[in-house]
py3Dmol code that shows the C-alpha trace and the ligand (Angstrom):
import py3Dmol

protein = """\
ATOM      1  CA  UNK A   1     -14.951  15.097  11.139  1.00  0.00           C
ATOM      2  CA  UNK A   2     -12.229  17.778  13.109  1.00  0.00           C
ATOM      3  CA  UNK A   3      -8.693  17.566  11.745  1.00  0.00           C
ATOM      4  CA  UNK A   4      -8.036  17.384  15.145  1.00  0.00           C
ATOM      5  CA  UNK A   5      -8.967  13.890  15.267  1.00  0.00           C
ATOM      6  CA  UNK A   6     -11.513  11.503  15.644  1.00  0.00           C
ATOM      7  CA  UNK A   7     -14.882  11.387  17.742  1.00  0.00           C
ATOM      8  CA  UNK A   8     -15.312   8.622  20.368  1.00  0.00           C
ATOM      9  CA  UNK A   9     -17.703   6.917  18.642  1.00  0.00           C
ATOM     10  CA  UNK A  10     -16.034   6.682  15.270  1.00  0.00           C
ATOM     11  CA  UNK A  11     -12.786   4.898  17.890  1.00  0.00           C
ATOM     12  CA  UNK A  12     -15.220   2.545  19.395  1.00  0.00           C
ATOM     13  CA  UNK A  13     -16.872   1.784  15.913  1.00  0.00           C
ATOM     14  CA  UNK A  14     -13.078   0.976  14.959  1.00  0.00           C
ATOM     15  CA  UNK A  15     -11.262  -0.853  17.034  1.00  0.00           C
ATOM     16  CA  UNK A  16     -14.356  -3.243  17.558  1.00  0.00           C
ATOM     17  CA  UNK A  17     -14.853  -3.717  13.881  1.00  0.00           C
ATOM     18  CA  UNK A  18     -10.562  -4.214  13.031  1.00  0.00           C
ATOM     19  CA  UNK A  19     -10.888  -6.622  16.574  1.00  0.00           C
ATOM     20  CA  UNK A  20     -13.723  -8.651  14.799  1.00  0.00           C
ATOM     21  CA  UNK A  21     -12.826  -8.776  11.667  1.00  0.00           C
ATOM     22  CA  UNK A  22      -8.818  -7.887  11.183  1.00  0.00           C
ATOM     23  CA  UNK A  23      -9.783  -4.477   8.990  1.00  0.00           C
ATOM     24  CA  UNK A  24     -12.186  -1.418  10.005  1.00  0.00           C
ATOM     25  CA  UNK A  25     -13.783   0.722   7.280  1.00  0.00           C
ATOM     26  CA  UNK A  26     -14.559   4.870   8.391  1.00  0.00           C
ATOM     27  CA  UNK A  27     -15.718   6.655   5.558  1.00  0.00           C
ATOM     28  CA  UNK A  28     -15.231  10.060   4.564  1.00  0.00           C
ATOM     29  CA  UNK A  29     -11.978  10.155   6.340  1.00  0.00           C
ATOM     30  CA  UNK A  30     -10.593  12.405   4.125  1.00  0.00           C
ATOM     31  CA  UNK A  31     -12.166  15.773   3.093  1.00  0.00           C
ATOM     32  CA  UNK A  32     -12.675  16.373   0.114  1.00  0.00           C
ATOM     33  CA  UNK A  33      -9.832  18.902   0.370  1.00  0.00           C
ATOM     34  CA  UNK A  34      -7.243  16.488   1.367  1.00  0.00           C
ATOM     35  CA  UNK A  35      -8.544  14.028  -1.437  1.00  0.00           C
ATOM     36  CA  UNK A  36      -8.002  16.812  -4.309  1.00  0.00           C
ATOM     37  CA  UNK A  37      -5.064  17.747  -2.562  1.00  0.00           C
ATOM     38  CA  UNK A  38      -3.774  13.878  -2.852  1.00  0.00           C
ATOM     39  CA  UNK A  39      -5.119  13.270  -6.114  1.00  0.00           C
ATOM     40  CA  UNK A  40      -3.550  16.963  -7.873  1.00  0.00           C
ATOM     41  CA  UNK A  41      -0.169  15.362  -6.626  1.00  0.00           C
ATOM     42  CA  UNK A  42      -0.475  12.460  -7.557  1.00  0.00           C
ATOM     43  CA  UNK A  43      -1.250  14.026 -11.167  1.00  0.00           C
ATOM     44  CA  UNK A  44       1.944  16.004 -10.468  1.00  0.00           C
ATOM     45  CA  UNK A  45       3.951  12.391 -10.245  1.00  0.00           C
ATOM     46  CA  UNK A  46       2.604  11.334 -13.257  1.00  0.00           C
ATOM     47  CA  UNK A  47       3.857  13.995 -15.192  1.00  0.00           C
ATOM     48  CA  UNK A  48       7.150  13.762 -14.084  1.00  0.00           C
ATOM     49  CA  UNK A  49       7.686   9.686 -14.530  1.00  0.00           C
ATOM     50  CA  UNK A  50       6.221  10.601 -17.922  1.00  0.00           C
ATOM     51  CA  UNK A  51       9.096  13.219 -18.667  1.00  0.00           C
ATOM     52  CA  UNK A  52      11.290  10.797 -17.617  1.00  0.00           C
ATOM     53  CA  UNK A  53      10.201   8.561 -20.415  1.00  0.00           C
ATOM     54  CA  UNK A  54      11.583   5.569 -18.679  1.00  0.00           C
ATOM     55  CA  UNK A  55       9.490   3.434 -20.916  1.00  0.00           C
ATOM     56  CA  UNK A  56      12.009   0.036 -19.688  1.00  0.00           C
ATOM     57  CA  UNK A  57      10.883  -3.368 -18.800  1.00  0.00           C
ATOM     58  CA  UNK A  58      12.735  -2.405 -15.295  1.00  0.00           C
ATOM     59  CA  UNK A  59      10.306   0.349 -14.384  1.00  0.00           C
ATOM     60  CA  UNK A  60       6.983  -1.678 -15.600  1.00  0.00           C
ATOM     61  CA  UNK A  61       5.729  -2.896 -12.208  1.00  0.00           C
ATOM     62  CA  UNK A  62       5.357  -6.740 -11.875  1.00  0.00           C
ATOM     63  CA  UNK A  63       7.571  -7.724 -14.735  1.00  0.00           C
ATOM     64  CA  UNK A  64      10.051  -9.688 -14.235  1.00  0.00           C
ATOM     65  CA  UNK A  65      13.220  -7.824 -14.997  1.00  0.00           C
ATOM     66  CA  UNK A  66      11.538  -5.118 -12.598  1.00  0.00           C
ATOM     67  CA  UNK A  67      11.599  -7.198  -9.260  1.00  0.00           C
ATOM     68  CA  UNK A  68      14.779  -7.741  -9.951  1.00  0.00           C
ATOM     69  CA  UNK A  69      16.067  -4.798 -10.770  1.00  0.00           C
ATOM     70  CA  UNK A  70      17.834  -2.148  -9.310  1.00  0.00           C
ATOM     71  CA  UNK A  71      15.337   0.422  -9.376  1.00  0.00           C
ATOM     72  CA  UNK A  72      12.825  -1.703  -7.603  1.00  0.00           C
ATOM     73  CA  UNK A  73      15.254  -2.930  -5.423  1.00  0.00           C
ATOM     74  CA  UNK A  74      16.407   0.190  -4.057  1.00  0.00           C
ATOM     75  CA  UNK A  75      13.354   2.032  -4.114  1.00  0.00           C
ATOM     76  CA  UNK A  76      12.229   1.226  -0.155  1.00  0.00           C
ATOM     77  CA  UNK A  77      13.645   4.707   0.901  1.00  0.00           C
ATOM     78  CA  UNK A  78      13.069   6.995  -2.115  1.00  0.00           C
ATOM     79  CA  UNK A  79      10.017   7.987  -4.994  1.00  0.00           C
ATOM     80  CA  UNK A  80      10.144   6.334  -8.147  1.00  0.00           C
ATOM     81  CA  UNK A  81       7.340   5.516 -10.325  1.00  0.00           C
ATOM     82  CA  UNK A  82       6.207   1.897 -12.277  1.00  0.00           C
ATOM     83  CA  UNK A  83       4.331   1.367 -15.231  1.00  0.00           C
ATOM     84  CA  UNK A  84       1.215  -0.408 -15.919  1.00  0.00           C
ATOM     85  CA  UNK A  85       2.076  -3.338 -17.755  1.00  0.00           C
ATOM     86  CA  UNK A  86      -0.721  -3.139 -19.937  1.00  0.00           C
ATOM     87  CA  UNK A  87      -0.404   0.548 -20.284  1.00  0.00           C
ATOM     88  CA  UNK A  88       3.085   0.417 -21.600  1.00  0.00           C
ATOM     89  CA  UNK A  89       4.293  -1.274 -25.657  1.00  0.00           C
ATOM     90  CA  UNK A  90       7.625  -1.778 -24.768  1.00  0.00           C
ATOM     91  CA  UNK A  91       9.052  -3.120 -27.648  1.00  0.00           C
ATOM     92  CA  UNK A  92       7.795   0.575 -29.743  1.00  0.00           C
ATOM     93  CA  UNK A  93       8.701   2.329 -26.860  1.00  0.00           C
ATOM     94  CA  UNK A  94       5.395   4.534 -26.115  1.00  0.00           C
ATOM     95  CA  UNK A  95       2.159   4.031 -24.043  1.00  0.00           C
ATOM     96  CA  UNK A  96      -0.882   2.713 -25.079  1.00  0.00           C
ATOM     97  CA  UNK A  97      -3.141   4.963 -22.909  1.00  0.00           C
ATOM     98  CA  UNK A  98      -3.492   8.793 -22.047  1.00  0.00           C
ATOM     99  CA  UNK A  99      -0.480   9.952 -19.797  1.00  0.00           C
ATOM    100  CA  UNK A 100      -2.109  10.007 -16.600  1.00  0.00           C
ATOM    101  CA  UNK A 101      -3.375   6.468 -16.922  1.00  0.00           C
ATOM    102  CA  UNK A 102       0.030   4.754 -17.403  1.00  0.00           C
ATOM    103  CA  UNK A 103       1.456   4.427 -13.898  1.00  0.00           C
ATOM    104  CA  UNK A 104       0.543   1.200 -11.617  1.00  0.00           C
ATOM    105  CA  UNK A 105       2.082   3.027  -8.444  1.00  0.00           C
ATOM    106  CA  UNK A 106       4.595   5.439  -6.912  1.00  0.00           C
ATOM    107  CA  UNK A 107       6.696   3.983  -3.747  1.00  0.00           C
ATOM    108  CA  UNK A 108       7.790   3.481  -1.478  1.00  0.00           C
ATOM    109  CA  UNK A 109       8.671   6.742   0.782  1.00  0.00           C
ATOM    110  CA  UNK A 110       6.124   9.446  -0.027  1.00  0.00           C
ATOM    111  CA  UNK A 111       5.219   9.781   3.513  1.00  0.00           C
ATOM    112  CA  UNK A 112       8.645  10.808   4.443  1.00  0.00           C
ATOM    113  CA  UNK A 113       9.900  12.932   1.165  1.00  0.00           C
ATOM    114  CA  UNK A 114       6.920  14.292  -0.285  1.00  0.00           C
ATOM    115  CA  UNK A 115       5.303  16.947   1.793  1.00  0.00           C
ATOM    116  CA  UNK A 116       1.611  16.504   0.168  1.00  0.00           C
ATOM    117  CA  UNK A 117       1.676  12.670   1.757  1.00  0.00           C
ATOM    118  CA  UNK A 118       3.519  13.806   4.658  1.00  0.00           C
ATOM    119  CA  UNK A 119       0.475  15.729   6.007  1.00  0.00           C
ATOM    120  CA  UNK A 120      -1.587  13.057   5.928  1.00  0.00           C
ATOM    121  CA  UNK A 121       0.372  10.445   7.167  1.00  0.00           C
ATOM    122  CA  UNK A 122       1.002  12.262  10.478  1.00  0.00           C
ATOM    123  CA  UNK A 123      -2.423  13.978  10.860  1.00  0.00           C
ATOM    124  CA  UNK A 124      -3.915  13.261  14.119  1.00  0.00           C
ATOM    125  CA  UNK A 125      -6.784  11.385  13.049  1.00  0.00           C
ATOM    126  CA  UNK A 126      -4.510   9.180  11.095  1.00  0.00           C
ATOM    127  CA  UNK A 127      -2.456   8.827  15.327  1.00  0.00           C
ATOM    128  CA  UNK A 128      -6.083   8.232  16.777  1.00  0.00           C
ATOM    129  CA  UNK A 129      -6.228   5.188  14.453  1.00  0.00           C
ATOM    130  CA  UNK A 130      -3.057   3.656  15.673  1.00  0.00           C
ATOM    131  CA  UNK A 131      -3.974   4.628  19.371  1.00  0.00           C
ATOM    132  CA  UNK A 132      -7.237   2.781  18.755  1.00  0.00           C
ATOM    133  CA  UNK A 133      -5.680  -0.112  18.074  1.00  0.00           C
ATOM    134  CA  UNK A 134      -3.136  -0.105  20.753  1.00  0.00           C
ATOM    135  CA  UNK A 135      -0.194   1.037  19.033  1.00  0.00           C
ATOM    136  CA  UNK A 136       2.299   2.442  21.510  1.00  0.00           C
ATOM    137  CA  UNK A 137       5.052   3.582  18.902  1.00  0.00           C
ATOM    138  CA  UNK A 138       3.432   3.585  15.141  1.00  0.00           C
ATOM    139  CA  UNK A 139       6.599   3.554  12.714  1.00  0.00           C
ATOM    140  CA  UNK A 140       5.437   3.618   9.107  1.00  0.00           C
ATOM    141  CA  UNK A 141       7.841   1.862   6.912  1.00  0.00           C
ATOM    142  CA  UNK A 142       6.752   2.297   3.578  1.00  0.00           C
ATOM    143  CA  UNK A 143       3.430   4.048   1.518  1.00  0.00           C
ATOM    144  CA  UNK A 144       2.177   3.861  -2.243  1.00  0.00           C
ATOM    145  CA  UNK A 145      -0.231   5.359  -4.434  1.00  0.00           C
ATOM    146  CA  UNK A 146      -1.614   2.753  -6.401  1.00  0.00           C
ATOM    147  CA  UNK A 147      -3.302   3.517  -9.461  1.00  0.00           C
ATOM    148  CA  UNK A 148      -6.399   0.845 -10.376  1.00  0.00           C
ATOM    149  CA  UNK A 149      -6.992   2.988 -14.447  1.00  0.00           C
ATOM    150  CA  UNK A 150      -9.793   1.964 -16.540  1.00  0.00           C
ATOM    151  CA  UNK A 151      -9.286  -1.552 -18.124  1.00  0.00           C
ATOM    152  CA  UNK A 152      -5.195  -1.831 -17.770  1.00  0.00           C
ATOM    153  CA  UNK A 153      -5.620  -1.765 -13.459  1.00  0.00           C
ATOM    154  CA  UNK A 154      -4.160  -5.055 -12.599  1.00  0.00           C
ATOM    155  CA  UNK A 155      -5.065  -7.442  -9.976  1.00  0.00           C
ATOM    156  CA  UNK A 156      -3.652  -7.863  -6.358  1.00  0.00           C
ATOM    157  CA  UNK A 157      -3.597 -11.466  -5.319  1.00  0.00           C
ATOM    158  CA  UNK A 158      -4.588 -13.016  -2.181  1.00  0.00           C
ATOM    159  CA  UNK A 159      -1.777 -11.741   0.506  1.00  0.00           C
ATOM    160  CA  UNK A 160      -0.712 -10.859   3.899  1.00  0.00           C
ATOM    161  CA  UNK A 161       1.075  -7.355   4.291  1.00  0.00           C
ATOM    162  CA  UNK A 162       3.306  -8.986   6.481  1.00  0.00           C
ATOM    163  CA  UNK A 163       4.750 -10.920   3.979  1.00  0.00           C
ATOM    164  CA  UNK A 164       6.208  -7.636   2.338  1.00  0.00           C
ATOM    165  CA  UNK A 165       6.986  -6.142   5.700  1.00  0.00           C
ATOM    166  CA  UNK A 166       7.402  -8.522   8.313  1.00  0.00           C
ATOM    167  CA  UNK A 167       8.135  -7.568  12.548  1.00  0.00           C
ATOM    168  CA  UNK A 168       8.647  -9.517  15.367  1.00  0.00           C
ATOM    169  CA  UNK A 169       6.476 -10.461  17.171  1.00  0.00           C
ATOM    170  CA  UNK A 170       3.831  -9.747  14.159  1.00  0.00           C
ATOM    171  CA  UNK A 171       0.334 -10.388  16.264  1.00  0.00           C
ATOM    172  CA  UNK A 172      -1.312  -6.735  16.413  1.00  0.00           C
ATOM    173  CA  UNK A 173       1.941  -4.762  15.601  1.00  0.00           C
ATOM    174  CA  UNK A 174       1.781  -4.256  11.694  1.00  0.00           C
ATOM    175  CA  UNK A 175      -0.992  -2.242  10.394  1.00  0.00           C
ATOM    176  CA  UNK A 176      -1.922  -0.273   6.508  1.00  0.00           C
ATOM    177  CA  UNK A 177      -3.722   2.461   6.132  1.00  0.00           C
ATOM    178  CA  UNK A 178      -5.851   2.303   2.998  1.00  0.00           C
ATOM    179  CA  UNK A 179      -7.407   5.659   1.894  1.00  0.00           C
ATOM    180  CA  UNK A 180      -9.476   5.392  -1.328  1.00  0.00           C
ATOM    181  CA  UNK A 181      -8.852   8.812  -3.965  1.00  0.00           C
ATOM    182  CA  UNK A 182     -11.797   7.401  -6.009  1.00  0.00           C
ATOM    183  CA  UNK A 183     -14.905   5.465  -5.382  1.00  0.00           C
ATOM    184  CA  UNK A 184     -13.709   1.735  -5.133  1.00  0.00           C
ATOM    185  CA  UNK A 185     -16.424  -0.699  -6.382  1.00  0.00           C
ATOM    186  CA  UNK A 186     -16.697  -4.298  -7.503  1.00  0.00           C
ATOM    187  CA  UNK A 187     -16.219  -3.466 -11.093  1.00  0.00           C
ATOM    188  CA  UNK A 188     -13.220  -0.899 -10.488  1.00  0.00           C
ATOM    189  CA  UNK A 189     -11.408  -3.387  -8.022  1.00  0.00           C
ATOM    190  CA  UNK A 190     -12.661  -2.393  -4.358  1.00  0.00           C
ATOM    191  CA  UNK A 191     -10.732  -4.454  -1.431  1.00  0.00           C
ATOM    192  CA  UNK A 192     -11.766  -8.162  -0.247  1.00  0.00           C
ATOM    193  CA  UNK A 193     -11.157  -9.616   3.165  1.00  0.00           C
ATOM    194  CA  UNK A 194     -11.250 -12.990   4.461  1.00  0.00           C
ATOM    195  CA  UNK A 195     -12.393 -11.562   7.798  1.00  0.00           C
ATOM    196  CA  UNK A 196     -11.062 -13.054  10.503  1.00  0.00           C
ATOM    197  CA  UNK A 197      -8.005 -14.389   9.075  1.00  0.00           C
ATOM    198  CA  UNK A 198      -5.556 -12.334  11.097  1.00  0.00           C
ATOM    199  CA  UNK A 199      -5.439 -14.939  13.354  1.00  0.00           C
ATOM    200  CA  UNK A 200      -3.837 -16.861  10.432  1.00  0.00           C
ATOM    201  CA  UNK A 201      -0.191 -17.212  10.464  1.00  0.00           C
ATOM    202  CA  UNK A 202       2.024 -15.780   8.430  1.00  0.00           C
ATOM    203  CA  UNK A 203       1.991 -18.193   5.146  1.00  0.00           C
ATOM    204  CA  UNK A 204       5.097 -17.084   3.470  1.00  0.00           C
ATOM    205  CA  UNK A 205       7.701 -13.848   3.168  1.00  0.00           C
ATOM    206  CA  UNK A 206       8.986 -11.949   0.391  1.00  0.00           C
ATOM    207  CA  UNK A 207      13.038 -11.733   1.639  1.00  0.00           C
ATOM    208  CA  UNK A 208      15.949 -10.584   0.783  1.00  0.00           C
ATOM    209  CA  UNK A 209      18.191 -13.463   0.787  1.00  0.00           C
ATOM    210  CA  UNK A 210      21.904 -12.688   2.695  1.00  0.00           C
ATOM    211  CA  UNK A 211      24.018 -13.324  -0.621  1.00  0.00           C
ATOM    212  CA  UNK A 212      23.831 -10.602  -2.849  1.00  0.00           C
ATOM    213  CA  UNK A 213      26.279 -10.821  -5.395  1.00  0.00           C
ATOM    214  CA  UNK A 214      23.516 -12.227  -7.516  1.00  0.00           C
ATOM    215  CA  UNK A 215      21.122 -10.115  -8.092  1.00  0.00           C
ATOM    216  CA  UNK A 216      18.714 -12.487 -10.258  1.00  0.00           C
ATOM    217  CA  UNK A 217      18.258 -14.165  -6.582  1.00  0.00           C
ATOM    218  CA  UNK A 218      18.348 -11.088  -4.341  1.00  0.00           C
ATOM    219  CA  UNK A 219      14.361 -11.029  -3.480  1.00  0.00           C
ATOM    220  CA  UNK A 220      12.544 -14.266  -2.961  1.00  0.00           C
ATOM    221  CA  UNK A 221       9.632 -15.709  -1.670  1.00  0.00           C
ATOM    222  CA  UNK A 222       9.689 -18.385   1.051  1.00  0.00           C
ATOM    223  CA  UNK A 223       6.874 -20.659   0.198  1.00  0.00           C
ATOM    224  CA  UNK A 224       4.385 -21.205  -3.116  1.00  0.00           C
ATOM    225  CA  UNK A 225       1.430 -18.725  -2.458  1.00  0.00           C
ATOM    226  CA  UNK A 226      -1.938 -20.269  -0.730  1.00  0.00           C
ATOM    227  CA  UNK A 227      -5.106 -20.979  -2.297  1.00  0.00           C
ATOM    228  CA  UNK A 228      -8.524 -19.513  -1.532  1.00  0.00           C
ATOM    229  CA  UNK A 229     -11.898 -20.429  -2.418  1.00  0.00           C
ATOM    230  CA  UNK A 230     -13.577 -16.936  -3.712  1.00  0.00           C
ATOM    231  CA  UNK A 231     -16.848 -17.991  -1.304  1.00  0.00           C
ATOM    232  CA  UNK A 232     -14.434 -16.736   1.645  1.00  0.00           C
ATOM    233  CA  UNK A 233     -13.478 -13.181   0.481  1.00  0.00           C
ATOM    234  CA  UNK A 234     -16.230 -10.501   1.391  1.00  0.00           C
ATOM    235  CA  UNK A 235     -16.364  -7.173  -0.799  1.00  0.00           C
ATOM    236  CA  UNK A 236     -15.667  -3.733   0.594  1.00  0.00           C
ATOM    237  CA  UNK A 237     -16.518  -1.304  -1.883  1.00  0.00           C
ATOM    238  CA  UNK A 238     -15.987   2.544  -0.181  1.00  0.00           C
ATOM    239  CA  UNK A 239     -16.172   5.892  -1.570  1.00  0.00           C
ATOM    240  CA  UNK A 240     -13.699   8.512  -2.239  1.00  0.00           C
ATOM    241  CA  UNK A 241     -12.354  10.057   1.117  1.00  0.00           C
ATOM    242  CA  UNK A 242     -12.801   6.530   2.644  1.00  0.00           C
ATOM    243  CA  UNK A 243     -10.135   4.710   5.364  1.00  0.00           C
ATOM    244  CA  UNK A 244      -9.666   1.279   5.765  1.00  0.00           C
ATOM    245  CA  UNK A 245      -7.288  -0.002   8.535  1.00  0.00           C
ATOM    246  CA  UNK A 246      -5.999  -3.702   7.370  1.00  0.00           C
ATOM    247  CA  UNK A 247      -4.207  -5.959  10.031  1.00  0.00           C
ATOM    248  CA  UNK A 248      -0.832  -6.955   8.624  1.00  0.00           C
ATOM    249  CA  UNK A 249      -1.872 -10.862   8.817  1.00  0.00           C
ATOM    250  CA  UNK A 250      -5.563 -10.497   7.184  1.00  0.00           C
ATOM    251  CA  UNK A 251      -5.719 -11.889   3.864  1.00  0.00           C
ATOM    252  CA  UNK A 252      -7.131  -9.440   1.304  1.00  0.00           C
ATOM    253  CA  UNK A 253      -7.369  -9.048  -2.567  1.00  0.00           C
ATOM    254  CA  UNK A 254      -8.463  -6.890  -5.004  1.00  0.00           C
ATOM    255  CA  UNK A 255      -9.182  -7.177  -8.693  1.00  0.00           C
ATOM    256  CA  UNK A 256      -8.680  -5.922 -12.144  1.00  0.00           C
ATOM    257  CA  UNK A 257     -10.472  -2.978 -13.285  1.00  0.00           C
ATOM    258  CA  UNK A 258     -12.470  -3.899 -15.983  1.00  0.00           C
ATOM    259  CA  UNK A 259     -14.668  -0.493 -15.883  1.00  0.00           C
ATOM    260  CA  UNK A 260     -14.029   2.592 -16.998  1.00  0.00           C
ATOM    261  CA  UNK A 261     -13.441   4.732 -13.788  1.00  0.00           C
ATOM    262  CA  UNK A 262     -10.288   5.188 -12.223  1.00  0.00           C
ATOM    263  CA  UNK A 263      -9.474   3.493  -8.840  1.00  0.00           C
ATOM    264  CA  UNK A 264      -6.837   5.780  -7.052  1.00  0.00           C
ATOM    265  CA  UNK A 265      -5.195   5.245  -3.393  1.00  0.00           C
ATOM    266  CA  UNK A 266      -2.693   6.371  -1.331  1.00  0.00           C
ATOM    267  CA  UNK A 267      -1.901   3.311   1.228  1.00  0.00           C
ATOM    268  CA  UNK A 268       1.105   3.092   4.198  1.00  0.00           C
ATOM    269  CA  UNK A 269       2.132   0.565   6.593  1.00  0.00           C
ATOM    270  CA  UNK A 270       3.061   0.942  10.444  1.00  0.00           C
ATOM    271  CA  UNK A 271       4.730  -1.335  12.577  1.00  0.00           C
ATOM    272  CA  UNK A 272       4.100  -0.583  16.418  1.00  0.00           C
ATOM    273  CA  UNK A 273       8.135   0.350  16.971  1.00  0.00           C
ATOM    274  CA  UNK A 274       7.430  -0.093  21.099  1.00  0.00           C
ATOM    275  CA  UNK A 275       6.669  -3.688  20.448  1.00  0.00           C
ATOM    276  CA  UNK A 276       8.318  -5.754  17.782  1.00  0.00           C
ATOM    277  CA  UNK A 277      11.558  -4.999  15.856  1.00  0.00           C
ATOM    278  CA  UNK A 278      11.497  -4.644  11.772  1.00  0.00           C
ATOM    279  CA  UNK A 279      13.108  -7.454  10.185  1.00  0.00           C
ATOM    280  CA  UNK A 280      16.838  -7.438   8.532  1.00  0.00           C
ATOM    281  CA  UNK A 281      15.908  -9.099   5.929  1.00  0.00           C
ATOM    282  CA  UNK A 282      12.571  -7.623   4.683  1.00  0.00           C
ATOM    283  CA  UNK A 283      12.854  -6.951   0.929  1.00  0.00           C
ATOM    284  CA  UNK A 284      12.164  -3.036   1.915  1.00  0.00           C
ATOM    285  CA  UNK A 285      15.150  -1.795   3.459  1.00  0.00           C
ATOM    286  CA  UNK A 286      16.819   1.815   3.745  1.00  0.00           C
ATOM    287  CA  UNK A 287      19.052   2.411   1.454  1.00  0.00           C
ATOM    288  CA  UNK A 288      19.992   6.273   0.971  1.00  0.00           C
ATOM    289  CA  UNK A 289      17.624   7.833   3.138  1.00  0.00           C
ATOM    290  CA  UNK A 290      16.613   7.445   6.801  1.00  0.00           C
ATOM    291  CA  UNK A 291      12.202   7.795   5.880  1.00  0.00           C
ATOM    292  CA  UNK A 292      11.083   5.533   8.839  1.00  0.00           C
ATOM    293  CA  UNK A 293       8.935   7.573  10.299  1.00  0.00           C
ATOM    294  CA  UNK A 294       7.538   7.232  13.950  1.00  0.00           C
ATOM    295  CA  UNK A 295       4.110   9.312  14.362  1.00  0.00           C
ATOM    296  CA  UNK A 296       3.883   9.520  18.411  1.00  0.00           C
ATOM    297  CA  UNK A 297       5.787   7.346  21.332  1.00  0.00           C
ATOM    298  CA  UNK A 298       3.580   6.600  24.398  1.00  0.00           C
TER     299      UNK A 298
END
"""
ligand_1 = """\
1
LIG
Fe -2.138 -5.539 0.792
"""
view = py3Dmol.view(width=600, height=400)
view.addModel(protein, "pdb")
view.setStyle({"model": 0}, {"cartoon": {"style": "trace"}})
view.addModel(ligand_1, "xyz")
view.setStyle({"model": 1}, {"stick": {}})
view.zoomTo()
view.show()
């Protein structure tokens, strides 16, 4: 594959399959170059959140006092790094696994700040996927490495993207990009689709509600989640280098990682700017920095 872009065929394969189904798998999107290049800054992140030593039930990612908190709160527009819970004894202050196995993710604005992420977020092949899919003005709001390490890689539950990052009108205007750093498999937590359900409405949001003076209520969601039978989810285990494109309303999963072998990614979301309007009251919002970041206008 060029880094000039895509072939024809690999478009066609796309936008047919993410029409179908509401995601589209290409693999070896990434070279193995970019991949290395991903992964030895990623490594590089680690390090750093690790000097920091901010071993606090704020920075553990899905606790509690960390959706709540500050740091999350105010993290749309910059990089800061979250802990694994299970990687993390806060109480004795120190981790319970090698360094660069202790993170859950980085967010939420390495496509903007960090230069590494930067070049792959605005590659042209990465602008042929949006133009395959109709995207006039792809704006991407926020991206993540999320780290899947042996035995402490939580789940993700059954969601819609566009509960985290919501635009109006939402039908074919919010898009991630998934691209896989590490083989994902069943037993290391690959992604599952219920294909077909982006013609599902929204179920719920994740807001931010309009008084803030208390911050124990500041992010909320809007309705209980949904239930899903596990007969309607269908496996997509990729290798390294892979993309998958994921519609903003198809619901998706992925599990724990109960194996021993890492499951890296680096994942952003786009809204089509020419078409629908980001919403005031997502949780993500800028704070500090302007990092929205349009790739083309046509
Ligand atoms: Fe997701």
């Amino acid at each position: 594959m060029s880094r000039a872009g895509l072939t024809r065929e690999v478009i066609s394969k796309l936008s047919k399959d993410f029409e179908q189904n509401g995601y589209a798998v290409i693999e070896s999107f990434l070279s193995t170059d970019e991949v290395t290049k991903l992964r030895d800054e990623s490594s590089r992140l680690i390090r750093e959140a690790n000097k920091e030593k901010h071993l606090d039930a704020k920075h553990v990612f899905g606790n509690e006092n960390n959706a709540r908190s500050d740091y999350f709160v105010t993290s749309g527009d910059k990089i800061r790094s979250f802990f694994e819970k299970q990687a993390v004894d806060l109480s004795g202050q120190k981790l319970l696994v090698p360094e660069d196995q202790s993170l859950a993710k980085i967010g939420h604005a390495l496509h903007c700040l960090n230069p590494t992420f930067k070049t792959v977020t605005t590659s042209p092949k990465v602008q042929d996927v949006f133009k395959a899919i109709g995207f006039g003005a792809p704006t991407v709001a926020q991206s993540m490495v999320i780290f899947k390490n042996p035995f402490v890689g939580g789940e993700y539950t059954p969601h819609q993207d566009a509960s985290f990052l919501c635009v109006e009108p939402l039908e074919k205007a919010l898009a991630g990009i998934w691209l896989a750093l590490d083989d994902a498999t069943e037993e290391n937590g690959c992604l599952e689709f219920i294909p077909g359900s982006q013609h599902w409405p929204l179920a719920r949001r994740f807001v931010r509600v309009k008084d803030e003076s208390d911050p124990e209520k500041l992010l909320q969601w809007t309705a209980p989640p949904k239930e899903f039978e596990a007969s309607q989810f269908v496996k997509v285990p990729v290798k390294r280098g892979a993309m998958v494109l994921i519609d903003g309303l198809v619901v998706h999963r992925s599990g724990a990682n109960k194996s021993e072998k890492a499951r890296w990614i680096y994942t952003f979301h786009a809204y089509d700017k020419s078409k629908a309007r980001y919403m005031p009251d997502n949780w993500l919002q800028m704070i500090d920095n302007e990092t929205f970041t349009t790739l083309y206008n046509c």
